[in-house]
C-alpha positions as CSV (number, residue, x, y, z in Angstrom):
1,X,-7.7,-97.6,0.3
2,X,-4.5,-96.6,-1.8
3,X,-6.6,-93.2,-2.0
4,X,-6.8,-92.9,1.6
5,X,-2.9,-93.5,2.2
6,X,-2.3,-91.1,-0.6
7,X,-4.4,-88.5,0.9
8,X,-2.7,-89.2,5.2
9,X,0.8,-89.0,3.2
10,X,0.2,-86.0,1.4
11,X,-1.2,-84.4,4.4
12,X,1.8,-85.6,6.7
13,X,3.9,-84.3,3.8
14,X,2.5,-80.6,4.3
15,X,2.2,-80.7,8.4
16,X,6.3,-81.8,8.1
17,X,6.8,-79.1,5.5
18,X,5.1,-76.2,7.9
19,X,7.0,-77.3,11.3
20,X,9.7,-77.0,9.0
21,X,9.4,-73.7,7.5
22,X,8.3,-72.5,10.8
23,X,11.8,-73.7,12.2
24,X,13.7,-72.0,9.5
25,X,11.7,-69.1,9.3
26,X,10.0,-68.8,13.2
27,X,7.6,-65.9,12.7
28,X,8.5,-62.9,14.5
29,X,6.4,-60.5,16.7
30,X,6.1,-56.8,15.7
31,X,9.0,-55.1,17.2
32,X,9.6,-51.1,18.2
33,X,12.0,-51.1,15.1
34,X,9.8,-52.2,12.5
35,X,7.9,-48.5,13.6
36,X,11.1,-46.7,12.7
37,X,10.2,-43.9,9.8
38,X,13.4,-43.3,7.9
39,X,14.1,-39.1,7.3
40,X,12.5,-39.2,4.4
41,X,9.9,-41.5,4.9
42,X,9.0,-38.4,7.7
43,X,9.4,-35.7,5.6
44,X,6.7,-37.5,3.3
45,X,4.3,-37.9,6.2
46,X,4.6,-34.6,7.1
47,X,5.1,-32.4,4.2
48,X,1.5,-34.0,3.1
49,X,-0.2,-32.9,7.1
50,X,-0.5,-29.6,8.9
51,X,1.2,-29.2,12.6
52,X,-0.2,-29.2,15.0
53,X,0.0,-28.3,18.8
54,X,-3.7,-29.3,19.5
55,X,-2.7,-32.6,21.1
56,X,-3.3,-35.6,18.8
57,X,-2.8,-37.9,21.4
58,X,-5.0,-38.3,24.6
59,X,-2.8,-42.0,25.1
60,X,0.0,-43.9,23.8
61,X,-0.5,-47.9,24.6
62,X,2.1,-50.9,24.9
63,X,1.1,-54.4,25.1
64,X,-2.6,-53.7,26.1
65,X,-1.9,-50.5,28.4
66,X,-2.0,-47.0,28.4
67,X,1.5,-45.3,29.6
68,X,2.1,-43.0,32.3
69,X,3.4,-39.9,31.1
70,X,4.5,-35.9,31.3
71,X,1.8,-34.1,29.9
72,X,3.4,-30.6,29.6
73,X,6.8,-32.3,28.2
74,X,4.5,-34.9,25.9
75,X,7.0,-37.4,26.9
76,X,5.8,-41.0,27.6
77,X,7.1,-43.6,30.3
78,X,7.6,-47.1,29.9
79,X,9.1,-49.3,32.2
80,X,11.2,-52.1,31.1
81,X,13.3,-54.5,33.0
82,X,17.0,-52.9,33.0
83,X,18.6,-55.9,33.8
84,X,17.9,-57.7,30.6
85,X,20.5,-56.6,27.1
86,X,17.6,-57.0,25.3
87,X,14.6,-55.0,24.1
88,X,11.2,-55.7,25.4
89,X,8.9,-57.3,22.0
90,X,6.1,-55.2,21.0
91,X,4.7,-52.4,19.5
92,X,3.2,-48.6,20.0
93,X,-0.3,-47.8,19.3
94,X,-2.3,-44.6,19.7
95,X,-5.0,-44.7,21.9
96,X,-7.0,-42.2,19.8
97,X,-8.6,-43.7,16.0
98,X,-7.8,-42.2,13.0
99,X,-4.1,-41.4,14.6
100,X,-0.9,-43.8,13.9
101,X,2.5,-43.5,15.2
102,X,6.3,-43.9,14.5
103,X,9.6,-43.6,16.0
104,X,11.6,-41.0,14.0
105,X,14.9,-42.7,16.5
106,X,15.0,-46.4,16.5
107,X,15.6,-47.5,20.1
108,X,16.7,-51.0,18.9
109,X,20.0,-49.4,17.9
110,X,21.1,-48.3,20.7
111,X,22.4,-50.3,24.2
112,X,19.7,-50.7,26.3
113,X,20.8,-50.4,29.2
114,X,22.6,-47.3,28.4
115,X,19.6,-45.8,27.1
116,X,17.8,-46.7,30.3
117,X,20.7,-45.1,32.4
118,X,21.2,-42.0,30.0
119,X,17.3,-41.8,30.5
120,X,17.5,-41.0,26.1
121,X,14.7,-39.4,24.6
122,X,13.3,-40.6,21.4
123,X,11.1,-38.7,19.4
124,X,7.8,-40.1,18.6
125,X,5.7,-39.0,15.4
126,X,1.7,-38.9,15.7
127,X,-0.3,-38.4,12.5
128,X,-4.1,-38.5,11.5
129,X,-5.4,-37.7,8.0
130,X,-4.0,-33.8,8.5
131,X,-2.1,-33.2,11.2
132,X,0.8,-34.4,13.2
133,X,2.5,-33.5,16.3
134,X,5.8,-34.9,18.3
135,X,6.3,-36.5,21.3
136,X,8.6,-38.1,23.1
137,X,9.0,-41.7,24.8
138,X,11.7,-42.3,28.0
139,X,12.1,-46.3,28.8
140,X,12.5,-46.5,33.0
141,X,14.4,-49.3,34.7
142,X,12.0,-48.3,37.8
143,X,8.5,-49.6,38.6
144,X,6.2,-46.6,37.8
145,X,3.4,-45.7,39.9
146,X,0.5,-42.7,38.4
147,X,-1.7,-41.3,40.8
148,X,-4.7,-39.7,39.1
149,X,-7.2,-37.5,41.4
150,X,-11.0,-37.2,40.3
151,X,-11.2,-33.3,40.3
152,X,-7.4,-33.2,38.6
153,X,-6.3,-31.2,41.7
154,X,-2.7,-32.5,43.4
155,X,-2.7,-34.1,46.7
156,X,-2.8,-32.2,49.6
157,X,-4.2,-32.1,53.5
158,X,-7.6,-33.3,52.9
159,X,-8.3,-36.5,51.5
160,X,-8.6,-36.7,48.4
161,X,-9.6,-39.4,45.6
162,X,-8.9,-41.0,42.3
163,X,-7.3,-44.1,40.6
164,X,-3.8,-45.4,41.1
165,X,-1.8,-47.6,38.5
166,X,1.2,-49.6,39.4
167,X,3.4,-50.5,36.4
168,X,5.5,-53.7,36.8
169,X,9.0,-53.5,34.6
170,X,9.9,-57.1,34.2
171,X,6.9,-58.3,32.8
172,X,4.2,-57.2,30.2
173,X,1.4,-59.6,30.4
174,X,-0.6,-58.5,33.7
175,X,1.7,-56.3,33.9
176,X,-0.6,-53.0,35.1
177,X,-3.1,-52.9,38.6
178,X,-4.9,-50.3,39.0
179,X,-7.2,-49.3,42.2
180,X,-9.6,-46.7,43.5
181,X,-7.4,-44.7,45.9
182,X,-7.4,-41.8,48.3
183,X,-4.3,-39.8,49.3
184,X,-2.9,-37.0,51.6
185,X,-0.1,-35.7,52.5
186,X,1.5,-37.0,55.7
187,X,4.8,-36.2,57.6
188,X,6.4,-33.8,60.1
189,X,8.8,-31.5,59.2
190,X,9.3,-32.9,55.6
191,X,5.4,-31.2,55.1
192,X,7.7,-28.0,54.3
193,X,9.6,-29.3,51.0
194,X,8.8,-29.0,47.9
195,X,8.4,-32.5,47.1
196,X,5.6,-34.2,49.1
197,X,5.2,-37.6,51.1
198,X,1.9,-39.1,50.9
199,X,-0.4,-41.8,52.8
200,X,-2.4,-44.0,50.0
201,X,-5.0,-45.9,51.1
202,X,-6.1,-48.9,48.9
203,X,-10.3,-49.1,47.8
204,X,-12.7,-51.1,45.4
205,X,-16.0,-51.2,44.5
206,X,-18.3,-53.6,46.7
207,X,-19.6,-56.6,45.2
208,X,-22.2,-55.2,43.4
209,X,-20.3,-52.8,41.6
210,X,-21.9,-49.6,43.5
211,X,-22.6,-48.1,46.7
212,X,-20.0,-48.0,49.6
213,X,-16.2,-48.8,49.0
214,X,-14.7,-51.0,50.6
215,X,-10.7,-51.8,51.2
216,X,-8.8,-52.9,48.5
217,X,-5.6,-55.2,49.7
218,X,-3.0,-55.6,47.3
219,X,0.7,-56.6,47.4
220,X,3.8,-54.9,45.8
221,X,7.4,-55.9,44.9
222,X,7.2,-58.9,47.6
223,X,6.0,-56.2,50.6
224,X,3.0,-57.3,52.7
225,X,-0.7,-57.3,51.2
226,X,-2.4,-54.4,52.6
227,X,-5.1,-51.5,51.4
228,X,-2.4,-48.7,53.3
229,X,0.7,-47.6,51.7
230,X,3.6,-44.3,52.3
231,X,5.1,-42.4,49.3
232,X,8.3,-41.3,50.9
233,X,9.7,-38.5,49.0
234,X,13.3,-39.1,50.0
235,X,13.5,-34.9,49.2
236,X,16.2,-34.2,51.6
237,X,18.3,-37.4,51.6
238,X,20.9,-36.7,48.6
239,X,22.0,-40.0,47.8
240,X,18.5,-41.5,47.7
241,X,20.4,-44.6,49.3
242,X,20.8,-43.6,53.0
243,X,17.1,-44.4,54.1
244,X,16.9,-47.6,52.4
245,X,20.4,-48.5,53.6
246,X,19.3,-48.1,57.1
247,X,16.1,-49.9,57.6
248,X,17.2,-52.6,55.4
249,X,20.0,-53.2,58.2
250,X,17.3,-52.7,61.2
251,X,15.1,-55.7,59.1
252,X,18.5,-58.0,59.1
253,X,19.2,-57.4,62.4
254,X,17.4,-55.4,65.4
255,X,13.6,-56.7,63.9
256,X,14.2,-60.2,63.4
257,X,16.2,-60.3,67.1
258,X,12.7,-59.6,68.6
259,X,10.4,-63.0,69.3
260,X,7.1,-61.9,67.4
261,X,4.2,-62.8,65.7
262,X,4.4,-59.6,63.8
263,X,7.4,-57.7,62.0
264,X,9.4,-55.3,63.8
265,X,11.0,-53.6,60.7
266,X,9.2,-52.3,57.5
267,X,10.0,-52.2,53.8
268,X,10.7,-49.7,51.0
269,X,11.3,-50.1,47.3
270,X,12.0,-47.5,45.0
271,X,9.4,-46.5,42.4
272,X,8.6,-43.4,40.0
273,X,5.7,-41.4,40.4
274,X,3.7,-39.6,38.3
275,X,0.7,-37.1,39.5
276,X,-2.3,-36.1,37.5
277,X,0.1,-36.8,34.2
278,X,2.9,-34.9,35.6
279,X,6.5,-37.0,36.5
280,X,6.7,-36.6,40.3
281,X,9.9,-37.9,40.6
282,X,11.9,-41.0,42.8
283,X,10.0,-42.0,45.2
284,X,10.3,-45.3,48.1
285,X,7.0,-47.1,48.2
286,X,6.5,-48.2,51.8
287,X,5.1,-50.2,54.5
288,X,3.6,-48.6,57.4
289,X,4.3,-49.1,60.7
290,X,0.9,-50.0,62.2
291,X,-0.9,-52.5,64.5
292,X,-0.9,-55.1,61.6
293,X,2.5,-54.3,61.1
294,X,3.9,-55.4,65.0
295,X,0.7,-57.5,65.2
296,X,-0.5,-55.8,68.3
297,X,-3.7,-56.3,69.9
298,X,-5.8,-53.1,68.9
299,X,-8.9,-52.0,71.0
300,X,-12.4,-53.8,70.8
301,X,-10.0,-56.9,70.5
302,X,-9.0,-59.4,72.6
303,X,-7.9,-58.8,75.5
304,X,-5.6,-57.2,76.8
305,X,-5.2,-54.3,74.8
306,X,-1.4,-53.5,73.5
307,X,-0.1,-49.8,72.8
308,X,1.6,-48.3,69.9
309,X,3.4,-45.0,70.9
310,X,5.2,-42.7,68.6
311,X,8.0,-40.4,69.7
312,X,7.5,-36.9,67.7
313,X,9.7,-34.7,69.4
314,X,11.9,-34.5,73.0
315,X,9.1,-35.2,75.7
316,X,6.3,-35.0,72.9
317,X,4.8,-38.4,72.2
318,X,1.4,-40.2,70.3
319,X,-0.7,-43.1,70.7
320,X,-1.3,-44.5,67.3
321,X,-3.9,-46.6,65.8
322,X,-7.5,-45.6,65.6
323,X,-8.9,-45.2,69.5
324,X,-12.8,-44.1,69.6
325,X,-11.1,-42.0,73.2
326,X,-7.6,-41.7,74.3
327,X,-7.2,-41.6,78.2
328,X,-4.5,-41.4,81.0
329,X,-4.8,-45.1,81.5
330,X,-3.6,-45.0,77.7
331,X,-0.6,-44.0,78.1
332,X,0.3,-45.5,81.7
333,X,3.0,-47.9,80.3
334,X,4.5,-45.4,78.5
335,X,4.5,-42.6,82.2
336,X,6.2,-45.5,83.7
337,X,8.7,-46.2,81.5
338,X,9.4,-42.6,81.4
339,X,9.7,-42.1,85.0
340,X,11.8,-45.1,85.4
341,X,13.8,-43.4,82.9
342,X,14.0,-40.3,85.0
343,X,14.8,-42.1,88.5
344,X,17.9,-42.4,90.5
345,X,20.2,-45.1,89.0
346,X,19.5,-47.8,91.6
347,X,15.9,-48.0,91.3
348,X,16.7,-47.4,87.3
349,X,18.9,-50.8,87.5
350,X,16.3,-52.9,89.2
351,X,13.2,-51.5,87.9
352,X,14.2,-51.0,84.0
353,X,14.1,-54.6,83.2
354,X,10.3,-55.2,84.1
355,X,9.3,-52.5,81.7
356,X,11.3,-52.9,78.4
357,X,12.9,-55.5,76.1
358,X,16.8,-54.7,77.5
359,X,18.0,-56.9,74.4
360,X,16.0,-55.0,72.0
361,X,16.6,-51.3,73.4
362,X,20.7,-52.3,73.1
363,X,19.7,-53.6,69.9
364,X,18.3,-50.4,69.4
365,X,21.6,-48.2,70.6
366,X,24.1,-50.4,68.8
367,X,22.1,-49.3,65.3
368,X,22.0,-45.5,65.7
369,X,26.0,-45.8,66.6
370,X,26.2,-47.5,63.3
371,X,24.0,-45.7,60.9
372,X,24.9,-42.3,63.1
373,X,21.4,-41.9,63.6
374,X,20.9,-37.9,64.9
375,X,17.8,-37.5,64.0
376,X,16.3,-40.9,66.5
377,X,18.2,-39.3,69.7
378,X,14.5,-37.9,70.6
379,X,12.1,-38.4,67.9
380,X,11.1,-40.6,65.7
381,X,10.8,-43.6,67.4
382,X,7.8,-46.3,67.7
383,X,7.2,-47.9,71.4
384,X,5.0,-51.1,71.1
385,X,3.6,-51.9,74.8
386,X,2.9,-55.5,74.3
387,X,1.3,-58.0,77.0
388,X,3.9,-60.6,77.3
389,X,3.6,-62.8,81.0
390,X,0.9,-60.9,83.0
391,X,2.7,-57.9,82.2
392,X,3.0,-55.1,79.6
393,X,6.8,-54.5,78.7
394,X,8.0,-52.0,76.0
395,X,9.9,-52.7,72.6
396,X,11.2,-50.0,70.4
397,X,11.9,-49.5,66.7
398,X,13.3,-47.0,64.7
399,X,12.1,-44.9,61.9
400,X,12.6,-42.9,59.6
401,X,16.3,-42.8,58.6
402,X,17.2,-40.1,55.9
403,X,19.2,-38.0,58.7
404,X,22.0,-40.8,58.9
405,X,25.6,-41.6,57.9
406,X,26.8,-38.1,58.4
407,X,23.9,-36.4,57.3
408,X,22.5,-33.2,60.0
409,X,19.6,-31.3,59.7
410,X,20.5,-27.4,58.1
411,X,17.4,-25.3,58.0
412,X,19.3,-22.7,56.1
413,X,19.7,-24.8,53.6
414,X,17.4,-25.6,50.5
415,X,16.6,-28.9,51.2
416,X,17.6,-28.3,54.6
417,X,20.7,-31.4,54.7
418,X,24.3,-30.4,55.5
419,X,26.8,-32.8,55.2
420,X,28.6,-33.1,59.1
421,X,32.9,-34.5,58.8
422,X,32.4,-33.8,63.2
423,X,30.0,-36.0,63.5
424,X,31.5,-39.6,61.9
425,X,33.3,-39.5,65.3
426,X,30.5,-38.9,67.4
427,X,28.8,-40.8,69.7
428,X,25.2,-41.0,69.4
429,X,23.5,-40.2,72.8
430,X,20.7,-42.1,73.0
431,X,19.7,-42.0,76.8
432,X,18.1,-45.5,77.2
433,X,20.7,-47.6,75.8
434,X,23.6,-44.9,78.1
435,X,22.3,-46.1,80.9
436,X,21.8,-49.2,80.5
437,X,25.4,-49.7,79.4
438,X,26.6,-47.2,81.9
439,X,24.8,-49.2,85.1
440,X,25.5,-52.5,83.4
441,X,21.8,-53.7,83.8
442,X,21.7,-57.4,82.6
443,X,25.3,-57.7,81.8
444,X,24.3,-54.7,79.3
445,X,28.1,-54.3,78.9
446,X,29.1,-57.4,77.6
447,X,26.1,-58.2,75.8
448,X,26.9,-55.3,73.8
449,X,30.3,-56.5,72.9
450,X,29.3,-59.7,72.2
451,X,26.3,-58.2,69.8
452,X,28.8,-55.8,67.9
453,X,31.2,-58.8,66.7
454,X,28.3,-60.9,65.8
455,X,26.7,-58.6,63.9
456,X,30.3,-57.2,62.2
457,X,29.6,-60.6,60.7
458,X,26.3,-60.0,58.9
459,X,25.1,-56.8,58.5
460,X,27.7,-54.5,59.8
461,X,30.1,-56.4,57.9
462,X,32.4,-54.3,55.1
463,X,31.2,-56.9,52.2
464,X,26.9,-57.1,53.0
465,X,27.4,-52.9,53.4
466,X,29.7,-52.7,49.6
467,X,27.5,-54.8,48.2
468,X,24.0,-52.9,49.5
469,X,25.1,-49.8,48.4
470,X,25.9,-50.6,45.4
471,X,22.5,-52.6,45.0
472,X,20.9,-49.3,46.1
473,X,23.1,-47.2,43.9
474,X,22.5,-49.0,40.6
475,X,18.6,-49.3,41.2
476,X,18.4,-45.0,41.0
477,X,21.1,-44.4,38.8
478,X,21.3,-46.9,36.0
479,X,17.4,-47.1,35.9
480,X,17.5,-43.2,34.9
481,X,15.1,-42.1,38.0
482,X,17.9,-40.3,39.8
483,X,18.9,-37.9,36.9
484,X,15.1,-37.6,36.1
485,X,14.6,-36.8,40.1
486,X,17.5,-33.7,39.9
487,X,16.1,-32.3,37.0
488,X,12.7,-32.3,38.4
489,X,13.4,-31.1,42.0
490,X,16.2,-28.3,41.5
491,X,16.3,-27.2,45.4
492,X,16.3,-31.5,46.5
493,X,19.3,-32.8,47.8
494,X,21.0,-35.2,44.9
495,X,24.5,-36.4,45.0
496,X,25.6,-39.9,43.3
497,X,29.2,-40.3,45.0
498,X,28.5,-43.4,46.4
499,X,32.2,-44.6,46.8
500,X,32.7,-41.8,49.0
501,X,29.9,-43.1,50.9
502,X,30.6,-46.5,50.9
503,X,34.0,-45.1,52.3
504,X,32.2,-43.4,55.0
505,X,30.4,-46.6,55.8
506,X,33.4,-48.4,56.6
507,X,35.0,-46.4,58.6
508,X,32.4,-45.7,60.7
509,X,32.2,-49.7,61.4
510,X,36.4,-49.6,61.7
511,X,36.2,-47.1,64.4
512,X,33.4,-48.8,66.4
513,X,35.4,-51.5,66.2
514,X,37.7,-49.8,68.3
515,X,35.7,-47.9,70.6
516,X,33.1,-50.7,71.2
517,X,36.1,-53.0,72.7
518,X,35.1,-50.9,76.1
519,X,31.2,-49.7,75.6
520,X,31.8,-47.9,79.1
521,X,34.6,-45.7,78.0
522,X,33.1,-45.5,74.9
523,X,30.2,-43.0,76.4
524,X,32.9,-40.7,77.4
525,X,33.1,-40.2,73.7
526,X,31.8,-36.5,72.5
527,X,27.9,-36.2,71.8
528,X,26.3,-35.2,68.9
529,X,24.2,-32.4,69.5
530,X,21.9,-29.3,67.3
């Protein structure tokens, strides 16, 4: 018995003594500066080894994944969360055996976030049992995105296929999802830069692991789960901010003022992209606008079916979705509108109400005075044609918003963006919204009044618009993406004066503060016109 005790004591003794020791001396996970090589230590390595241009790596993996990188540069990407002082814990490993590698500059003696923003370089050392080579490794404050086509070709018209990877930057466990994908390129007249937009659509294998594909829906950074996605360049828009800026005010305000099952607003985040191991640059990952999106009744559904129309041009619009045939009877809400549009102002003022949302198209005219939307007089707007009380009645959302806050299209220039001072005291003729204020259809007048200081509140106010740009502006700058983006895309519009733009915000709201006070003088204002 006195054996026995001796033995449990002894045993406690040691299990107090390791909890202990572990307390005092915690053991500590492999860290990015324990794989520092000092000069000499390198010289060593390499005096005994040949150089080599070859390409000893075919990878470079942190915690359990292969990184995106630059082949041509042989730089490698990872992304880390920029918000957090300090380092992320873990090593480098080669994805090729028989090949090690070392930091020849320690990254954990330097300011993170710094490094992040300064986008440093730090040389990275490969070496078998005779050679060795250098490469480089870039830490990103951005989610990173590769895009890797079966037949090593870029993206272009035709559909084309391969793998994507989505790399999160605030985690590293489950950090990486990959899918089967297909791309093209998609867009009107932003086909003609340099820098492409893209349509991704989402696939997997089916349950057997062979055969047909079938849609693969996945979330990102909070957006909706879907198999679809946009790449939006953001090529011509300098500031990188102005799009974001825009729709993020149309989702606080003009989309959730409509009564809907579905969303009349979509998201972007930023991201960078790389293609076929080349960096692609900045890019906003996005939701389309779509069927799901408004959650429109589609055809072969129930009925009856709803419409979503697409303005492209002045007079020149689309039915979107996927219709097996498109006829007249198609597009007879949106003929009706149109003449209605086109009629003599009495049978304008009693016939406009049955045929559109009048809250949401002031809505609608209240945001392009705001954002100085030129590019939405007579293009790119969607018209959903929902079925709401025996009736079809049209709503309306804008898109696409890089050619705001002062910005006017310049085809003479490289990435065809000029700056307009004429235009911050403009109005923005947008014919709908003009008449309805002008013939004061549903009290359109005051309504509008009314909507301006309510919304001078929220997000027109000068605090949420400070505070969003400077959000905006400190996700592409400090993360390093904007500086990589200029260097990569020498003809793209980049320019990172964001007080200027914040000033320019401001007093756009300060002088519709003024001229709002009477929205019927207010279209005797000067037009913006090309």
């Amino acid at each position: 018995m006195r054996q026995k005790r001796t033995a449990l004591g002894i045993g406690l003794l040691l299990l107090i003594c390791g909890y202990l020791r572990f307390v005092a001396f915690p053991v500590r996970e492999p860290d990015m500066g324990s794989q520092t090589l000092s000069e000499s230590e390198a010289e060593e390595l390499k005096a005994e080894r040949a150089a080599t241009e070859e390409g000893l790596l075919t990878g470079l993996v942190f915690a359990g994944e292969e990184l995106p990188w630059d082949k041509g540069s042989g730089t490698f990407y990872l992304p880390v969360d920029m918000e957090e002082e300090t380092w992320e814990t873990g090593v480098f490993s080669a994805a090729d055996s028989g090949v090690k590698v070392y930091f020849l500059d320690n990254p954990l003696a330097d300011d993170k976030q710094e490094a992040v923003r300064e986008g440093k370089s730090y040389r990275l050392l490969a070496v078998s049992a005779d050679a060795y080579q250098e490469y480089a490794v870039v830490f990103s404050g951005l989610l990173i995105l590769t895009l890797d086509t079966d037949t090593g070709a870029e993206i272009r018209y035709d559909e084309i296929y391969g793998t994507l990877r989505f790399y999160e930057a605030d985690a590293k466990t489950d950090w990486v999802t990959e899918s089967i994908m297909s791309g093209h390129i998609r867009g009107g007249s932003s086909r003609l830069n340099h820098k492409k937009s893209y349509k991704i659509t989402l696939y997997k294998q089916n349950q057997m692991g062979a055969g047909d594909l079938r849609k693969n829906h996945l979330s990102f950074l909070g957006m909706r789960e879907d198999n679809e996605w946009l790449l939006y360049a953001m090529y011509s828009e300098d500031t990188k901010v102005r799009d974001k800026l825009s729709l993020d005010i149309w989702n606080e305000s003009g989309a959730l003022a409509i009564d809907s099952e579905g969303f009349y607003g979509y998201h972007m985040e930023y991201v960078e992209v790389f293609q076929n191991g080349e960096y692609w640059g900045i890019y906003g990952l996005m939701e389309p606008v779509d069927y799901k999106q408004l959650d429109l009744t589609g055809e072969g559904e129930a009925q009856p079916e709803e419409y979503l129309y697409k303005q492209k041009d002045a007079g020149v619009f689309e039915l979107k979705g996927s219709w097996t045939e498109q006829t007249e009877e198609d597009f007879e809400v949106l003929n009706a509108y149109l003449a209605c549009l086109e009629s003599g102002d009495s049978a304008f003022a009693s016939e406009i109400g049955e045929l559109i949302d009048v809250d949401n198209a002031l809505d609608v005219w209240l945001y392009l005075q705001a954002v100085i939307g030129m590019d939405n007089i007579e293009r790119n707007i969607f018209y959903p044609a929902v079925w709401e009380d025996g009736q079809y009645r049209l709503r309306f959302m804008p898109w696409d918003m890089d050619y705001s806050w002062g910005n006017v299209h310049d085809f003479d220039a490289g990435n065809r963006t000029r700056f307009s001072e004429e235009i911050l005291t403009m109005r923005i003729a947008w014919r709908l919204g003009d008449r309805l204020i002008e013939l004061d259809v549903d009290n359109a007048r005051e309504k509008v009044k009314a909507r301006w200081k309510e919304l001078r509140q929220t997000v027109y106010s000068d605090e949420w618009l400070t505070e969003h740009i400077d959000a905006y502006a400190h996700q592409v700058t400090d993360s390093g993406a904007f500086a990589r983006d200029e260097a990569r895309w020498i003809y793209g519009g980049h320019n990172d004066d964001y007080e200027s733009l914040k000033e320019l915000a401001l007093d756009r709201m300060e002088f519709l503060d003024e001229q709002l006070a009477d929205p019927l003088a207010y279209l005797d204002l000067e037009e913006y016109v090309e």
